[in-house]
C-alpha positions in Angstrom: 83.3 57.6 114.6 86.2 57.5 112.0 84.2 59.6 110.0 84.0 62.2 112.1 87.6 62.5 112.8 87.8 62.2 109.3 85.7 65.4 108.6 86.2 67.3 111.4 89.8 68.7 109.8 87.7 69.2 106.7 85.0 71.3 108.1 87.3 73.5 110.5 89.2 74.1 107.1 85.9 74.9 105.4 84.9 77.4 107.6 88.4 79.8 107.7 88.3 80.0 104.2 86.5 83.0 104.2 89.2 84.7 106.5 91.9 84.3 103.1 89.1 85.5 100.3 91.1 88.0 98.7 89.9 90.3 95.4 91.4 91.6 92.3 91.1 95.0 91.0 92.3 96.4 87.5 92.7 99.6 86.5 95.7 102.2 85.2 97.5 104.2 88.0 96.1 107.7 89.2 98.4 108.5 91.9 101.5 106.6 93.3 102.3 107.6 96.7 106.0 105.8 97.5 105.8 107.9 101.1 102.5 106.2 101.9 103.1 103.1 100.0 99.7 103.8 98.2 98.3 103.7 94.8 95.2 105.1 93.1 93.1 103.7 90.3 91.5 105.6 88.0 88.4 104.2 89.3 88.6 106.0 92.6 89.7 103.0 94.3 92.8 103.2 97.0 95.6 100.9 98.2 98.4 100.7 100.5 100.7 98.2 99.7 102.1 95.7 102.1 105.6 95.6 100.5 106.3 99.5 99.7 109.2 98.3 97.3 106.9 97.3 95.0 106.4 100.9 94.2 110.2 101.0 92.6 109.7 101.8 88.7 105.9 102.4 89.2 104.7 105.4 87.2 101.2 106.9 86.7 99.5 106.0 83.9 100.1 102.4 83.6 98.0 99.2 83.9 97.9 97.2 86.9 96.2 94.2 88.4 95.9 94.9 92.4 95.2 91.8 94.2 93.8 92.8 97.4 92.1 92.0 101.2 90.1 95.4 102.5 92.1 98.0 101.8 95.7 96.6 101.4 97.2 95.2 98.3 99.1 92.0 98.7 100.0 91.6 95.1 100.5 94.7 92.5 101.6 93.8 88.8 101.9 95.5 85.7 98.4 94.4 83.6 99.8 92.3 80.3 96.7 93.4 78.6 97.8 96.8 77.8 101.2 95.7 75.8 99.5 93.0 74.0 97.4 95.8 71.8 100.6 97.3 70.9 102.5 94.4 69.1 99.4 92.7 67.6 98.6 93.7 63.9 96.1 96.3 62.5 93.1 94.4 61.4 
């Protein structure tokens, strides 16, 4: 019987993990919409942003990681990736 009270907590856990799966999408800024609070990828993809002032300083054309959950992005960065090519050396 302990067991089970032991588990139980475990399982319920277990099972709303699902609900809080959340993806990541890369890509370099199509559109930037500060009315809307949305951004488009130049993969097609768009996102409305759940905290519109992370739109200050955004311009199209740069790289961004979009972590996001359907349609709305709850984490927006500038990608790292594209300003490491730039200060490493010519081969």
């Amino acid at each position: 019987m302990k067991t089970l009270a032991i588990l139980a907590p475990v399982v319920v856990l277990m099972a709303a993990a699902p609900a809080f799966a959340m993806d990541v999408d890369t890509g370099k800024l199509t559109g930037v919409n500060s009315q809307t609070a949305t951004v488009t990828l130049d993969n097609g993809r768009q996102y409305t942003l759940q905290h519109p002032s992370q739109l200050l300083g955004v311009m199209p054309g740069e790289q961004v990681i979009v972590t996001y959950q359907g349609k709305t992005a709850v984490g927006f960065t500038d990608d790292p990736a594209q300003f490491e090519s730039a200060s490493s050396p010519a081969p």
